[in-house]
MIMI-371989 format. One line per field, with one value per atom (N, C-alpha, C, O): residue number from 0; residue in one letter; atom name; x, y, z. Coordinates in Angstrom, 3 decimals, m for minus. Layout:
// residues N
nr = NUM/... $
rest = A/... $
atom = CA/... $
east = X/... $
north = Y/... $
up = Z/... $
// end
This chain:
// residues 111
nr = 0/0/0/0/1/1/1/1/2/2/2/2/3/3/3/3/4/4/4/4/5/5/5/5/6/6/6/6/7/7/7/7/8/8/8/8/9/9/9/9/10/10/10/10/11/11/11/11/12/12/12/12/13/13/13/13/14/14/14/14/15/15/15/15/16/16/16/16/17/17/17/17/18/18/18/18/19/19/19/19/20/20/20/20/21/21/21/21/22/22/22/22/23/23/23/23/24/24/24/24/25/25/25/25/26/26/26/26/27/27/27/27/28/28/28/28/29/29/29/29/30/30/30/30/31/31/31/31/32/32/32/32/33/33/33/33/34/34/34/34/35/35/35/35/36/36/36/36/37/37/37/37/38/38/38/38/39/39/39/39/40/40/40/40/41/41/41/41/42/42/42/42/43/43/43/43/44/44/44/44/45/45/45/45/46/46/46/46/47/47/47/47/48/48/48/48/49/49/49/49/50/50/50/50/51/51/51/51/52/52/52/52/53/53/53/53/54/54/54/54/55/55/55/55/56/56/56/56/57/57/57/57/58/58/58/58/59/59/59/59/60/60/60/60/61/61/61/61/62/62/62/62/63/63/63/63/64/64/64/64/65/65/65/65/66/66/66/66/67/67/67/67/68/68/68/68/69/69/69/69/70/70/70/70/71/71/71/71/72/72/72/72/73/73/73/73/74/74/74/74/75/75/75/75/76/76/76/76/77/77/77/77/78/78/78/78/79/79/79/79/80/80/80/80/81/81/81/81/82/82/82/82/83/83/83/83/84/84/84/84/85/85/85/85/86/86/86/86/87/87/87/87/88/88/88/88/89/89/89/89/90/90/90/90/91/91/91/91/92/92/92/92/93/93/93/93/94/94/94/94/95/95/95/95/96/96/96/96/97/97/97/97/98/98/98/98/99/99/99/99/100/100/100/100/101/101/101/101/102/102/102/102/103/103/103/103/104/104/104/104/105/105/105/105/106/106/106/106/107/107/107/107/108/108/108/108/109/109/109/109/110/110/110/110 $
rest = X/X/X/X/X/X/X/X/X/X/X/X/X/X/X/X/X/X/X/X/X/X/X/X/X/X/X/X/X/X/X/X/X/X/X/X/X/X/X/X/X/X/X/X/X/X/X/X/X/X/X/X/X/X/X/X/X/X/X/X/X/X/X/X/X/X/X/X/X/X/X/X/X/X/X/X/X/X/X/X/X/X/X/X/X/X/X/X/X/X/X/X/X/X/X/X/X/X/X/X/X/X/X/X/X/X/X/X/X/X/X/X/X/X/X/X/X/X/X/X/X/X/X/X/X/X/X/X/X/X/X/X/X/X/X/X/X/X/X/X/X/X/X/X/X/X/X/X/X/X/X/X/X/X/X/X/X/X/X/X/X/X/X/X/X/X/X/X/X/X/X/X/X/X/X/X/X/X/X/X/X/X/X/X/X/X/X/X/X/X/X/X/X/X/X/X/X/X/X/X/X/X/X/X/X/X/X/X/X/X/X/X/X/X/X/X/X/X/X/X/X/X/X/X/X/X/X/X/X/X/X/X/X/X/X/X/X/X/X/X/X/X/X/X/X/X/X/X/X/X/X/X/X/X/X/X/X/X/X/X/X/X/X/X/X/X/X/X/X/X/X/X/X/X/X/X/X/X/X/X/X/X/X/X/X/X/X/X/X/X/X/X/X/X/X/X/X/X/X/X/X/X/X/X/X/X/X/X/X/X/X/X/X/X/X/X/X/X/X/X/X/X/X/X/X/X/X/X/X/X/X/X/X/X/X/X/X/X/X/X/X/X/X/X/X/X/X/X/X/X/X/X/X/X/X/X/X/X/X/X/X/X/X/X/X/X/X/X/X/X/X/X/X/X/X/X/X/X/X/X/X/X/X/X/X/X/X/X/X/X/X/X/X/X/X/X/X/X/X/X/X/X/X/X/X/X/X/X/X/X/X/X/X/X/X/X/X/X/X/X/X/X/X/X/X/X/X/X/X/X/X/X/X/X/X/X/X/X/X/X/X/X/X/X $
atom = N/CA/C/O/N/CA/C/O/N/CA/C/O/N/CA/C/O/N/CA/C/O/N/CA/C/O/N/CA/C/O/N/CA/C/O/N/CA/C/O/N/CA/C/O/N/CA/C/O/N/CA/C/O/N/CA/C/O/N/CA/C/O/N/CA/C/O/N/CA/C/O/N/CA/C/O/N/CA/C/O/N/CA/C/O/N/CA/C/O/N/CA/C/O/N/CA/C/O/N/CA/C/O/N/CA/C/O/N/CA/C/O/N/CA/C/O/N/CA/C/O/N/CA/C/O/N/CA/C/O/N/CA/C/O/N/CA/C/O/N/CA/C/O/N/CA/C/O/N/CA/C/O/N/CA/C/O/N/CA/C/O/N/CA/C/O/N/CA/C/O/N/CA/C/O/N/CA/C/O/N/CA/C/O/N/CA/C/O/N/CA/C/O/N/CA/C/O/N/CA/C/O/N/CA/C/O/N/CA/C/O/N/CA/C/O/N/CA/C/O/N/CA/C/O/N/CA/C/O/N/CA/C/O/N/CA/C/O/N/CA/C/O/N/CA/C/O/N/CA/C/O/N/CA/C/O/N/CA/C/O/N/CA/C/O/N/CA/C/O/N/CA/C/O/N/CA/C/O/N/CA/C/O/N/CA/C/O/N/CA/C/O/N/CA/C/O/N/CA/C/O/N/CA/C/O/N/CA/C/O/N/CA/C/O/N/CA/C/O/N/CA/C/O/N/CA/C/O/N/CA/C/O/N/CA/C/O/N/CA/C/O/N/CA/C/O/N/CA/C/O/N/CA/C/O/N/CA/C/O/N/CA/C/O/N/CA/C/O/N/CA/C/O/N/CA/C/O/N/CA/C/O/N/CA/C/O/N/CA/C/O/N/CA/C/O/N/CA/C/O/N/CA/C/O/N/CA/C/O/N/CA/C/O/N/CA/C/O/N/CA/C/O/N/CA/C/O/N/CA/C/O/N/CA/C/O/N/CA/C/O/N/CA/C/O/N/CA/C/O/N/CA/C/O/N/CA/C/O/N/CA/C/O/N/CA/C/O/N/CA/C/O/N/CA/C/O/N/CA/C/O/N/CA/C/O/N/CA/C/O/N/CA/C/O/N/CA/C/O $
east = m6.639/m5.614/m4.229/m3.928/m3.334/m1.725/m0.904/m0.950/m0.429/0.410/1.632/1.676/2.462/3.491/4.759/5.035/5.242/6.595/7.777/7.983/8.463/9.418/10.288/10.137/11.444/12.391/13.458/14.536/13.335/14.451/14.312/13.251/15.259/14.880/16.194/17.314/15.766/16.897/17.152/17.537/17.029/16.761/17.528/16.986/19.194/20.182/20.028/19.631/20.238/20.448/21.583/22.579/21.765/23.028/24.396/25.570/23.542/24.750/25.158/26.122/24.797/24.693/25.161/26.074/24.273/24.251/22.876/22.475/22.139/21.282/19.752/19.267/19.117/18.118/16.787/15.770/16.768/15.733/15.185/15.967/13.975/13.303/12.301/12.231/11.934/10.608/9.474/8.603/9.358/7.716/7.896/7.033/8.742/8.960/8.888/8.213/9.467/9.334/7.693/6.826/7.731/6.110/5.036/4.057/5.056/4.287/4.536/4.053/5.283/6.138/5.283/4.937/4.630/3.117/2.136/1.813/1.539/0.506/0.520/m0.402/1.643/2.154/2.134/1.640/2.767/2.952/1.284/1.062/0.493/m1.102/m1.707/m2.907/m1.311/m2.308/m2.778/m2.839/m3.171/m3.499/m2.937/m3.434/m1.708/m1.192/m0.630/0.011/m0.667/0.266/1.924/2.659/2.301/3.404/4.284/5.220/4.297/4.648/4.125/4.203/3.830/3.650/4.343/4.667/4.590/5.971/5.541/4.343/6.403/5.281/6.390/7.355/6.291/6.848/5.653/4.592/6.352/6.166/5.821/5.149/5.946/5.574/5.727/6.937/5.041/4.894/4.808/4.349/5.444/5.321/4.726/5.181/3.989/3.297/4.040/4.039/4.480/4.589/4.214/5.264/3.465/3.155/4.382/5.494/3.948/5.715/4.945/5.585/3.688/2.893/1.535/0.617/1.130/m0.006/m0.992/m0.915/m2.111/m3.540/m4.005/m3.813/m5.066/m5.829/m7.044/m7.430/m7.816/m9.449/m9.839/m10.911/m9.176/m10.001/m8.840/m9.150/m7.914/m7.340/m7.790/m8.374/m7.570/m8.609/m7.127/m7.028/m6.095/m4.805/m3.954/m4.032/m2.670/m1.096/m0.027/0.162/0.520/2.126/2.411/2.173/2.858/3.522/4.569/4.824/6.192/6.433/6.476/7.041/6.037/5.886/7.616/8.495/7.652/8.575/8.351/7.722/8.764/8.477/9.734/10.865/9.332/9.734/10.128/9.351/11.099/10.863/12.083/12.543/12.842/13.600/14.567/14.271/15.463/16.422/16.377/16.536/16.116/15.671/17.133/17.023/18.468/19.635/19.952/20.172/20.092/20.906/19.805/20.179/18.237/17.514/17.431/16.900/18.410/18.302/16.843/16.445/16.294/14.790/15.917/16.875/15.266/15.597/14.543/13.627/14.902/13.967/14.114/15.256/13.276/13.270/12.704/12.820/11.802/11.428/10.901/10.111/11.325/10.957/10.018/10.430/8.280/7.662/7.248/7.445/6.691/6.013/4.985/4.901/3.787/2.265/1.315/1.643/0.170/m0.709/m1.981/m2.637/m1.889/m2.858/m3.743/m3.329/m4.992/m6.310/m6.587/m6.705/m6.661/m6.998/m8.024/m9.104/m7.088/m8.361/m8.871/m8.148/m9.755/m10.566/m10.652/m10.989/m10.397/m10.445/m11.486/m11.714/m12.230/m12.591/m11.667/m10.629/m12.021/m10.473/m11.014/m12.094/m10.225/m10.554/m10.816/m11.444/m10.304/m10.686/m11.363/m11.459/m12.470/m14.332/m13.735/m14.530/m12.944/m13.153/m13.031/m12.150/m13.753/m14.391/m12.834/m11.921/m13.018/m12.451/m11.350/m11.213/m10.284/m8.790/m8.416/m9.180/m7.339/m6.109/m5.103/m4.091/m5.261/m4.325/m4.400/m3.311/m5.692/m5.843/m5.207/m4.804/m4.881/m4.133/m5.332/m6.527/m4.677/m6.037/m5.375/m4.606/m5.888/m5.204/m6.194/m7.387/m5.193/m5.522/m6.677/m6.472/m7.520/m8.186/m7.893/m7.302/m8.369/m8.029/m8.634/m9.729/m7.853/m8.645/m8.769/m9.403 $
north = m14.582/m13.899/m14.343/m14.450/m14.615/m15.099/m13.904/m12.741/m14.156/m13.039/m12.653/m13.278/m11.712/m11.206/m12.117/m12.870/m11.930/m12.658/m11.798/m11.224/m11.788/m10.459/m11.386/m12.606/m10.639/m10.783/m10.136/m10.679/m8.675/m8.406/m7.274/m6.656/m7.058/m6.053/m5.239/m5.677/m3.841/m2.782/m2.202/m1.033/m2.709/m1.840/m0.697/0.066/m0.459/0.823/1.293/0.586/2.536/3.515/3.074/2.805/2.968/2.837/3.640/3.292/5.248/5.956/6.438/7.194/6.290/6.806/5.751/5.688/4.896/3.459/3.694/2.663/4.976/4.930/4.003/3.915/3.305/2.982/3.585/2.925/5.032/5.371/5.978/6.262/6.163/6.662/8.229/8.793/8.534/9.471/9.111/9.553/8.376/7.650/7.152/7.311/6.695/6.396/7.353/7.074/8.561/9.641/10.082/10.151/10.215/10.801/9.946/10.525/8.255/7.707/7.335/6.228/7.876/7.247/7.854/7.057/9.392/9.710/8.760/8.287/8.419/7.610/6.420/6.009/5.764/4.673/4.689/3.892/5.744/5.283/5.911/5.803/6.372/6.680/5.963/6.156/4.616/3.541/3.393/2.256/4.506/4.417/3.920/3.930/3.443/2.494/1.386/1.801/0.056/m0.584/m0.320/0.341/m0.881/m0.553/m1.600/m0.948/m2.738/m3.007/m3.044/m3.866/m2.260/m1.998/m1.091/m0.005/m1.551/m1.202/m0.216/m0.262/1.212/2.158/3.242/3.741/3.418/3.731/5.283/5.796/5.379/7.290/6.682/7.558/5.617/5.124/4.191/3.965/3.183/2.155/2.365/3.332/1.051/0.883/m0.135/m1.001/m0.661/m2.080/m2.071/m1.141/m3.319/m3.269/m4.196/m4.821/m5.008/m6.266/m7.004/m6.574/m8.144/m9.291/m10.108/m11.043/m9.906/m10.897/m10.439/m10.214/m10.229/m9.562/m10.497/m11.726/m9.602/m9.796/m10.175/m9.455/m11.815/m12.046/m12.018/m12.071/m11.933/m11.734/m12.445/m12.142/m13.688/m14.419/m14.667/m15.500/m14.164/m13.716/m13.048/m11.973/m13.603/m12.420/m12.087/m11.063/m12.883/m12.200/m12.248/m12.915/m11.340/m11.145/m11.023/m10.324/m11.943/m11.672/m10.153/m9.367/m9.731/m8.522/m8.232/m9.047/m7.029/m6.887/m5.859/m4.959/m5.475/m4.559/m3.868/m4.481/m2.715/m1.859/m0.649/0.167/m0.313/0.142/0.895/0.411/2.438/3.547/4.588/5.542/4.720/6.217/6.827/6.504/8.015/8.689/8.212/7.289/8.730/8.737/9.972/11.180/9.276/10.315/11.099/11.770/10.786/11.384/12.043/13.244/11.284/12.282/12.562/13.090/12.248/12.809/12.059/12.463/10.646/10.298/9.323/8.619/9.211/7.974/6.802/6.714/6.058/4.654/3.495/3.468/2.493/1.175/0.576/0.454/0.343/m0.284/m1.463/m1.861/m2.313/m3.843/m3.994/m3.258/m4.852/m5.431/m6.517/m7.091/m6.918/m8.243/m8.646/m7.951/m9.716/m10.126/m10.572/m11.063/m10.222/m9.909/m10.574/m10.315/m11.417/m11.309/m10.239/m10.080/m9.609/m8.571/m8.611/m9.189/m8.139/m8.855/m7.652/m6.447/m8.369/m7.491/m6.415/m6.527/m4.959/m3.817/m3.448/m2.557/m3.701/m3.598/m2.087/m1.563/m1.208/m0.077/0.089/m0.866/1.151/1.703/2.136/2.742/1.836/2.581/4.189/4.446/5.110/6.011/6.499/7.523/5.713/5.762/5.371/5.383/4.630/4.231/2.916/2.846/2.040/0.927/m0.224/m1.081/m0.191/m1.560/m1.296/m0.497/m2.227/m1.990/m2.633/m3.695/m1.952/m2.043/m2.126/m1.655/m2.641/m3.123/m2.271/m2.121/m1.393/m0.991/0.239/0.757/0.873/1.887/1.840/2.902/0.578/0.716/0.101/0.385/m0.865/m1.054/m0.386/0.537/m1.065/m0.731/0.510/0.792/0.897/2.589/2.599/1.661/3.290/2.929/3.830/4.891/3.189/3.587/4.649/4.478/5.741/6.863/6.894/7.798 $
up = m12.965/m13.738/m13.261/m12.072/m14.390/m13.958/m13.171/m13.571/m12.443/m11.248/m12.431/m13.491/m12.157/m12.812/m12.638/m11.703/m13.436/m13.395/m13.714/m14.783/m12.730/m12.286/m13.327/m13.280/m14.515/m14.804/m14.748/m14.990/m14.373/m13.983/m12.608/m12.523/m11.688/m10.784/m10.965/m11.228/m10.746/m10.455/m9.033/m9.013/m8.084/m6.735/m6.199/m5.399/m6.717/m6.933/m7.873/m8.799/m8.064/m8.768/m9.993/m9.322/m10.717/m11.486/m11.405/m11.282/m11.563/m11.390/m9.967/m10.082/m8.716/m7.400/m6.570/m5.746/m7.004/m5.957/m4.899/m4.360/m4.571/m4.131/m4.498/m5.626/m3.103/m3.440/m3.330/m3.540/m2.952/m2.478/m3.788/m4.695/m3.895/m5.070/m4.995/m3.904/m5.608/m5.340/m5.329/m4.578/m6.051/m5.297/m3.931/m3.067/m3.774/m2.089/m1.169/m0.179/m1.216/m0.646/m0.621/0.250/m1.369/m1.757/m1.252/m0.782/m1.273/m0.338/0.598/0.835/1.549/2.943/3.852/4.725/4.025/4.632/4.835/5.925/3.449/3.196/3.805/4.510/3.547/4.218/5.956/6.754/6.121/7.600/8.205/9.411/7.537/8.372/7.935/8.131/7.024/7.065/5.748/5.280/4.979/3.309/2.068/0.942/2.502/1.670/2.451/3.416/2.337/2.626/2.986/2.252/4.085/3.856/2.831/2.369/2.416/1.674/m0.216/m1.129/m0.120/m1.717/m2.247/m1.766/m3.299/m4.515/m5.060/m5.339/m5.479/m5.590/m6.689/m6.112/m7.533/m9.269/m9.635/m9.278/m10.213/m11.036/m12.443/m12.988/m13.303/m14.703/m15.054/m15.042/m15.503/m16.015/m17.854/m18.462/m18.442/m19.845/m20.265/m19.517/m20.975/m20.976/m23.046/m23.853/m23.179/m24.605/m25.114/m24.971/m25.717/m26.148/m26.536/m26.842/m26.459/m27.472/m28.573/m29.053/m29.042/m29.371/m30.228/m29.439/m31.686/m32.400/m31.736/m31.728/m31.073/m30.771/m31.717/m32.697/m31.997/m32.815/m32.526/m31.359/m33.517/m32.698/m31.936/m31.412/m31.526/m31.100/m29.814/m28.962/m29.721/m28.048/m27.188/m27.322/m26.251/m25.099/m24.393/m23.717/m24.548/m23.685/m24.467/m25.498/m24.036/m24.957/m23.845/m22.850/m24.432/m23.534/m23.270/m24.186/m22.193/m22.160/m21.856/m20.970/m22.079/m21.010/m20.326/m20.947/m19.022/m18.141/m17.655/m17.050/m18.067/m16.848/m16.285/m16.958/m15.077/m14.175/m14.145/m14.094/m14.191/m13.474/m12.782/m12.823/m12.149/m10.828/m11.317/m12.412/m10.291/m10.313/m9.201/m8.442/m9.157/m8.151/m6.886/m7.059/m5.614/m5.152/m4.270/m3.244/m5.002/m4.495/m5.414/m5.258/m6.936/m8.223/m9.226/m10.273/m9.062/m9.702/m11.656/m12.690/m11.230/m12.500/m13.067/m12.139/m13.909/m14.021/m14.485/m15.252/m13.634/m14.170/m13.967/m13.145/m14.957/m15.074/m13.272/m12.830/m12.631/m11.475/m11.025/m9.866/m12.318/m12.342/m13.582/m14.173/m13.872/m15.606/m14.915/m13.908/m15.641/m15.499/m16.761/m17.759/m16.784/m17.698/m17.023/m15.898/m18.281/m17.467/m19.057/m20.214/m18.641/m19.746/m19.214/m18.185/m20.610/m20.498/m21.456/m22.461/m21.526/m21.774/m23.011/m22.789/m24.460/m25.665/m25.201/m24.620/m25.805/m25.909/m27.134/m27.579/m27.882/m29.132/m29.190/m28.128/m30.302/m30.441/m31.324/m32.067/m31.433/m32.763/m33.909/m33.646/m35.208/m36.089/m36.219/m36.751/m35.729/m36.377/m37.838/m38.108/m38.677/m40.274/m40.710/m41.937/m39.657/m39.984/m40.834/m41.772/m40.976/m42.231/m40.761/m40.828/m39.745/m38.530/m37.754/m37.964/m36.917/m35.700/m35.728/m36.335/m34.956/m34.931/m33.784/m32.941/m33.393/m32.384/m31.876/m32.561/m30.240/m30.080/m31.069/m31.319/m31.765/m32.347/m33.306/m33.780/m33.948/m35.252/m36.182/m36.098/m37.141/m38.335/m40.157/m40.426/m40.772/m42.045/m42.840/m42.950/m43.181/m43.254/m44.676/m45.447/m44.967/m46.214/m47.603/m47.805/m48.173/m49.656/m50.654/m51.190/m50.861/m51.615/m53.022/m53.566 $
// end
Protein backbone atom coordinates (compact mmCIF):
# COMPACT_ATOMS: atom_id res chain seq x y z
CA UNK A 1 0.00 0.00 0.00
CA UNK A 2 1.31 3.73 -1.01
CA UNK A 3 2.30 5.69 2.35
CA UNK A 4 0.48 9.14 2.70
CA UNK A 5 1.55 12.11 1.25
CA UNK A 6 1.40 14.99 3.65
CA UNK A 7 0.29 18.22 1.75
CA UNK A 8 -0.32 20.40 4.09
CA UNK A 9 0.54 20.65 7.98
CA UNK A 10 -1.02 22.95 10.65
CA UNK A 11 1.05 22.42 13.83
CA UNK A 12 -0.26 26.11 15.71
CA UNK A 13 -3.33 26.91 16.49
CA UNK A 14 -4.42 29.74 14.19
CA UNK A 15 -6.11 31.77 16.59
CA UNK A 16 -3.76 31.27 19.88
CA UNK A 17 -0.57 30.27 18.36
CA UNK A 18 -0.72 27.26 20.65
CA UNK A 19 0.52 23.84 19.63
CA UNK A 20 -0.77 21.63 22.03
CA UNK A 21 -3.94 19.72 21.24
CA UNK A 22 -6.46 17.41 23.13
CA UNK A 23 -5.72 14.36 21.78
CA UNK A 24 -2.34 15.02 23.00
CA UNK A 25 -3.36 15.55 26.38
CA UNK A 26 -5.49 12.65 26.47
CA UNK A 27 -2.73 10.32 25.11
CA UNK A 28 0.29 11.65 26.97
CA UNK A 29 -0.62 8.72 29.91
CA UNK A 30 -0.74 6.11 27.37
CA UNK A 31 2.23 7.28 25.88
CA UNK A 32 4.44 7.67 28.60
CA UNK A 33 3.38 3.73 30.12
CA UNK A 34 4.29 2.37 26.90
CA UNK A 35 0.75 1.80 25.03
CA UNK A 36 1.23 4.08 22.53
CA UNK A 37 4.21 5.05 20.89
CA UNK A 38 5.63 7.98 21.76
CA UNK A 39 5.87 9.23 18.49
CA UNK A 40 2.55 8.81 16.96
CA UNK A 41 0.38 11.56 15.70
CA UNK A 42 -2.74 11.40 17.48
CA UNK A 43 -6.20 13.61 16.20
CA UNK A 44 -9.95 13.57 17.66
CA UNK A 45 -11.31 13.24 13.59
CA UNK A 46 -10.43 12.42 10.50
CA UNK A 47 -12.32 13.22 7.00
CA UNK A 48 -11.54 11.05 4.02
CA UNK A 49 -13.19 12.68 0.72
CA UNK A 50 -12.59 11.14 -2.55
CA UNK A 51 -11.12 13.51 -5.66
CA UNK A 52 -11.94 10.81 -8.15
CA UNK A 53 -15.54 8.51 -9.21
CA UNK A 54 -14.80 4.78 -8.32
CA UNK A 55 -15.21 2.56 -11.38
CA UNK A 56 -15.96 -0.99 -11.10
CA UNK A 57 -13.12 -2.04 -12.03
CA UNK A 58 -10.89 0.25 -9.45
CA UNK A 59 -9.80 -1.26 -6.52
CA UNK A 60 -8.26 2.32 -5.38
CA UNK A 61 -9.24 6.26 -5.42
CA UNK A 62 -7.29 9.18 -4.83
CA UNK A 63 -8.12 10.72 -1.56
CA UNK A 64 -7.85 13.61 0.45
CA UNK A 65 -7.38 12.94 4.10
CA UNK A 66 -7.75 15.72 6.99
CA UNK A 67 -7.13 15.48 10.27
CA UNK A 68 -8.65 17.00 13.28
CA UNK A 69 -8.28 18.05 17.04
CA UNK A 70 -9.06 20.94 19.25
CA UNK A 71 -7.02 23.44 20.75
CA UNK A 72 -6.00 22.47 23.92
CA UNK A 73 -5.53 26.40 25.19
CA UNK A 74 -8.63 28.25 23.37
CA UNK A 75 -10.65 25.17 22.75
CA UNK A 76 -10.90 26.05 19.02
CA UNK A 77 -11.09 22.54 16.24
CA UNK A 78 -8.87 22.99 13.68
CA UNK A 79 -7.52 21.12 10.48
CA UNK A 80 -4.05 19.79 11.79
CA UNK A 81 -2.65 17.70 8.55
CA UNK A 82 -4.08 17.50 5.18
CA UNK A 83 -2.71 13.93 3.14
CA UNK A 84 -3.37 12.40 0.25
CA UNK A 85 -3.99 8.70 0.54
CA UNK A 86 -5.25 5.92 -2.05
CA UNK A 87 -7.98 4.21 -0.53
CA UNK A 88 -9.33 0.95 -1.63
CA UNK A 89 -13.19 0.95 -3.22
CA UNK A 90 -16.03 0.04 -0.66
CA UNK A 91 -18.91 -1.67 -2.67
CA UNK A 92 -22.17 -0.99 -0.93
CA UNK A 93 -25.41 -2.60 -1.18
CA UNK A 94 -28.06 0.03 -2.73
CA UNK A 95 -30.55 0.37 -0.37
CA UNK A 96 -33.25 0.74 -3.16
CA UNK A 97 -32.67 -3.06 -4.14
CA UNK A 98 -31.93 -1.96 -8.09
CA UNK A 99 -27.79 -3.95 -7.47
CA UNK A 100 -25.10 -2.47 -5.89
CA UNK A 101 -23.87 1.03 -5.38
CA UNK A 102 -20.83 3.21 -4.46
CA UNK A 103 -20.24 4.89 -1.32
CA UNK A 104 -24.06 4.01 -0.71
CA UNK A 105 -25.12 5.96 -3.50
CA UNK A 106 -26.53 4.31 -6.90
CA UNK A 107 -29.32 5.66 -9.13
CA UNK A 108 -32.45 5.87 -7.47
CA UNK A 109 -35.30 3.69 -9.22
CA UNK A 110 -38.22 4.38 -11.03
CA UNK A 111 -41.92 4.39 -9.91
Amino acid sequence: MQEPKTIAEFPKCSVCGSEETISQLATAPLKASGKIAQGTFTLLRQQVVPLEQPLLAAITVSCVVTLFDICAKCGTERCTLAQLIQAPVQMQPNPRGNGPGMFGGGIPSRQ
